[in-house]
C-alpha positions in Angstrom: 22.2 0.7 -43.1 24.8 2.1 -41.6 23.0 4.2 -39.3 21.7 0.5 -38.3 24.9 -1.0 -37.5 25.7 2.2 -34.9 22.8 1.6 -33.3 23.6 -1.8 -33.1 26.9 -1.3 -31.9 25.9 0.7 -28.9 23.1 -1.7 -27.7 26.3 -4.0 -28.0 28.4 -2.1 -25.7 25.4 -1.1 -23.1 25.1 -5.1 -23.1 28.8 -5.3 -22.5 29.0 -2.5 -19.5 25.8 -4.3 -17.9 27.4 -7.6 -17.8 30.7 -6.6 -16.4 29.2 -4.4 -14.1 28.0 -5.5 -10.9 25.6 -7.4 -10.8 23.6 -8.5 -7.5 20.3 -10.2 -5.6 18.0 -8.1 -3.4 17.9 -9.6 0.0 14.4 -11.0 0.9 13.1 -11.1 -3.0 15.9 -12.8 -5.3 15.5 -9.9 -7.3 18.9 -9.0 -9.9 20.1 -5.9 -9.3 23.0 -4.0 -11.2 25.4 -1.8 -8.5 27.9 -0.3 -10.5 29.2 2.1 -7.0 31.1 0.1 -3.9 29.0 0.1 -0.9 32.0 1.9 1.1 31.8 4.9 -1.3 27.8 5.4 -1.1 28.4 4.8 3.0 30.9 7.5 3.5 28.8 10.2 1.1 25.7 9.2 3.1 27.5 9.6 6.2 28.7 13.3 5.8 25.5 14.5 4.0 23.5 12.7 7.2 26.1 14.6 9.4 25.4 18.1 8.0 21.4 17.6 7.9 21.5 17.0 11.6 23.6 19.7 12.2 21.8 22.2 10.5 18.1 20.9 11.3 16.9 21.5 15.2 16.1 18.0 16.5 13.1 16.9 18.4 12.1 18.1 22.0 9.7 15.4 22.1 11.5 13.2 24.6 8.3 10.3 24.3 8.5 11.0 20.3 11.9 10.6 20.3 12.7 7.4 22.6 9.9 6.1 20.7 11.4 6.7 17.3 15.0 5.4 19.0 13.5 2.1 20.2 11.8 0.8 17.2 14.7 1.9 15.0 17.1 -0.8 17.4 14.4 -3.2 16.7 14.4 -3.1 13.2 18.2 -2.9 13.2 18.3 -6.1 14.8 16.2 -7.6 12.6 17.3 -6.5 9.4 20.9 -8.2 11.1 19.3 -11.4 11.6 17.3 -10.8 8.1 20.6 -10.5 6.0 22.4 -13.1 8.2 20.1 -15.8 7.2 21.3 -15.4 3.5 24.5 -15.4 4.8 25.0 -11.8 3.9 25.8 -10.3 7.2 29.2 -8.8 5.7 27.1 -6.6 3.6 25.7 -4.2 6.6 28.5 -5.0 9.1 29.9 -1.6 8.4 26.4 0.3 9.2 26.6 2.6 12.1 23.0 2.9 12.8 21.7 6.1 13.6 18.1 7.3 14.5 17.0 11.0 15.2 13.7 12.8 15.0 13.4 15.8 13.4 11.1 18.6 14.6 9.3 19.6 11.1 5.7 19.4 9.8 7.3 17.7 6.6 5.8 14.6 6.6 8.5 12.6 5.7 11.1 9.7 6.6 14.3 8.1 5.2 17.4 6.0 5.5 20.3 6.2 4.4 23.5 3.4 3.0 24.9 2.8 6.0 22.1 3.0 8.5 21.4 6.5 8.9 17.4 6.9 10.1 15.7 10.3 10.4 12.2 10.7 10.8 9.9 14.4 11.0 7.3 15.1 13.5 5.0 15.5 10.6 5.0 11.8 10.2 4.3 10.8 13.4 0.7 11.9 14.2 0.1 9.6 11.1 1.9 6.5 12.4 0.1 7.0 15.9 1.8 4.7 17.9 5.2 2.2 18.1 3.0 -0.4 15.0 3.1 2.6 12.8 6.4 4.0 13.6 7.9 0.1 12.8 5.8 -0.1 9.5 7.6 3.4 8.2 10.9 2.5 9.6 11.0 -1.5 8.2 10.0 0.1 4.8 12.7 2.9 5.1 15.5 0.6 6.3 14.1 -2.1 3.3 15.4 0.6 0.8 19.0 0.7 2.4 19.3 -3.1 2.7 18.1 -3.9 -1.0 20.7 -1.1 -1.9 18.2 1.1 -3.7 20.3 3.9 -3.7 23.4 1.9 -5.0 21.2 0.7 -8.0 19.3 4.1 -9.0 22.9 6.0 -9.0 24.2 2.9 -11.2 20.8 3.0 -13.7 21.9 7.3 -14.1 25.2 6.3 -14.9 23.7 3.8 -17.5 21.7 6.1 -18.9 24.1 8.5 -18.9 26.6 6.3 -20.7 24.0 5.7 -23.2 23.6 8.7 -24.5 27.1 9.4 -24.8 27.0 6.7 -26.9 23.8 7.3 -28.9 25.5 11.0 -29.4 28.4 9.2 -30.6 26.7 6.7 -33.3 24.6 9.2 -34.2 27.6 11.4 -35.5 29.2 8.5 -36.9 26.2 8.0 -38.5 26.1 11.0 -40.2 22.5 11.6 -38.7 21.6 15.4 -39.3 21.7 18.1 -35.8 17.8 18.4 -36.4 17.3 14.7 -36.3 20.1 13.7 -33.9 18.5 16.5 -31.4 14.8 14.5 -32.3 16.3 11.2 -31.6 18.3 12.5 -28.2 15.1 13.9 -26.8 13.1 10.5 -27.8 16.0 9.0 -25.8 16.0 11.4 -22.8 12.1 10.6 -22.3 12.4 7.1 -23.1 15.1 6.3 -20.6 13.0 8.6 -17.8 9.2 7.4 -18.1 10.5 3.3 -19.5 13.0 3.2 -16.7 13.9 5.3 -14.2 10.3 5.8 -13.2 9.1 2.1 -13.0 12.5 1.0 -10.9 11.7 3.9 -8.7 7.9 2.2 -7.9 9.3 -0.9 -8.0 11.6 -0.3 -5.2 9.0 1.5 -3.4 7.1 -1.9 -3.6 10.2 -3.7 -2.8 10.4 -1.8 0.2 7.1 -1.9 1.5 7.4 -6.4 1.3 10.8 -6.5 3.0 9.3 -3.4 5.2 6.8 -5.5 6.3 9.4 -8.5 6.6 11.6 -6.4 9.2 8.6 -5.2 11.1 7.6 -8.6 11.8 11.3 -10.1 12.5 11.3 -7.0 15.5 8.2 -8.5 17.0 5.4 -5.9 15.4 1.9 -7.2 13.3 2.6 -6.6 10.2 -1.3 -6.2 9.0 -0.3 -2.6 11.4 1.6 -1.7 7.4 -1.5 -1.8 6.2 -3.3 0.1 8.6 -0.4 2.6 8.3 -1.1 3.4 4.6 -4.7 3.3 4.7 -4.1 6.4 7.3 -1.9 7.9 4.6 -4.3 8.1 1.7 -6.9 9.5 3.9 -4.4 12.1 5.2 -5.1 14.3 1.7 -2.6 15.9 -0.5 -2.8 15.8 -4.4 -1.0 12.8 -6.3 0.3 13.3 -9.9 -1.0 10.5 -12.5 0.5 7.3 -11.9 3.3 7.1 -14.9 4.5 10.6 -13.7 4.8 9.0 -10.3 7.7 7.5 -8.7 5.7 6.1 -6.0 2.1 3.6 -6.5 -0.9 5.0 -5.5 -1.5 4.2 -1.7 -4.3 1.9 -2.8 -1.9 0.0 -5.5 0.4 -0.4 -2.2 -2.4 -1.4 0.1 -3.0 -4.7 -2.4 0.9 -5.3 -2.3 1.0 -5.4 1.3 -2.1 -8.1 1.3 -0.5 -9.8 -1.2 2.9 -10.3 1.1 0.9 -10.1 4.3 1.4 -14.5 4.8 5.0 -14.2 3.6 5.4 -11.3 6.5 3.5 -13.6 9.1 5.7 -16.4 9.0 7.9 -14.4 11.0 5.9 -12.5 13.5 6.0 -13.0 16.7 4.4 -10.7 19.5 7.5 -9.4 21.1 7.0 -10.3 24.8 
């Protein structure tokens, strides 16, 4: 019973800390959000750490590549503006300072950063082929920065983090034996990775991929080209781990998402002229 009431207790304060922490919507989905970190901090760190990976990574030669990779990324920048002023939320990215560089590496990769930092690798682009493809991984990557992604998984660690402080606490209260405390932190440690941390991270990648497709369209590109993108991707090769070790969905559980937001996308797309 009175191992009970600890456990009780913390659910009670993990209830407490979620509601006065805050909590926010995802722009283009509604979605509730918790953001425990200011925006300002999380732009400054990404800032410097953007800083020091350009200066210690040699940068494109590719001067096509590379104008390519800068013209789209202004495109997309635009739109995501007009994307987060029409929910009057224009104050949320008016500190960006957008950045976009190409990265001569065969890692096939792509990212942004809080505050508008863009880097894509040469690996990437013989799979995005041409400027379609190039908009369909940059809309997705700038997607994760504007529905703060980063913001919320540092906030869920913390959570989780502050949990088991907690947990380790009740359980000594509790009087709960080292063997079986150690059990129950374990059972905790799993839980909180594979219930939560996992899922949120697919979920943003889905997240990303509808607003992606969103911003792509808003910048004047087909968005059915997203599509086309990912179906290159899966056919590209490379072993995938089983999908609840994976923090991404299998490209073909992605394929069916982008389908399933393709007539949301295409209420905004208009050929650029």
């Amino acid at each position: 019973m009175k191992q009970l009431k600890s456990f009780r207790s913390i659910l009670c304060v993990l209830g407490l800390l979620c509601l006065l922490s805050g909590c926010t919507t995802v722009v283009g989905t509604g979605r509730s959000q918790l953001n425990m970190v200011s925006d300002d901090e999380l732009n400054q760190a990404a800032s410097l750490q953007y800083s020091q990976l350009i200066k210690g990574s040699h940068l494109s030669s590719d001067r096509q590549q590379t104008r390519m990779v800068k013209n789209v990324g202004a495109r997309i920048a635009k739109a995501a503006e007009r994307l987060m002023a029409a929910e009057g939320r224009q104050h949320e990215i008016s500190g960006y300072k957008w950045e976009f560089n190409l990265i001569d590496s065969k890692e096939v990769n792509a990212f942004c950063m809080p505050g508008g930092k863009v880097a894509f690798y040469t690996g990437i682009m013989p799979i995005c082929q041409d400027e379609a493809g190039v908009a369909a991984v940059m809309g997705h990557e700038v997607a994760h920065a504007l529905a703060k992604h980063g913001n919320e998984r540092v906030s869920q660690q913390m959570m989780v983090g502050i949990g088991a402080n907690l947990l380790g606490i009740g359980l000594g209260i509790g009087g709960v034996s080292s063997g079986a405390a150690d059990l129950i932190m374990t059972a905790y440690s799993v839980g909180s990775q594979f219930g939560v941390m996992l899922p949120y991270s697919r979920a943003h990648e889905s997240e990303a991929d509808r607003i992606g497709m969103t911003l792509m369209a808003m910048a004047g590109y087909d968005p059915h080209q997203a599509v086309e993108l990912w179906k290159r991707m899966a056919s590209s090769g490379g072993s995938s781990p089983p999908y609840f070790l994976s923090t991404h969905p299998s490209n073909q559980q992605r394929i069916q998402g982008l389908e399933k937001y393709m007539p949301e996308a295409m209420e905004y797309y208009q050929p650029a002229k």
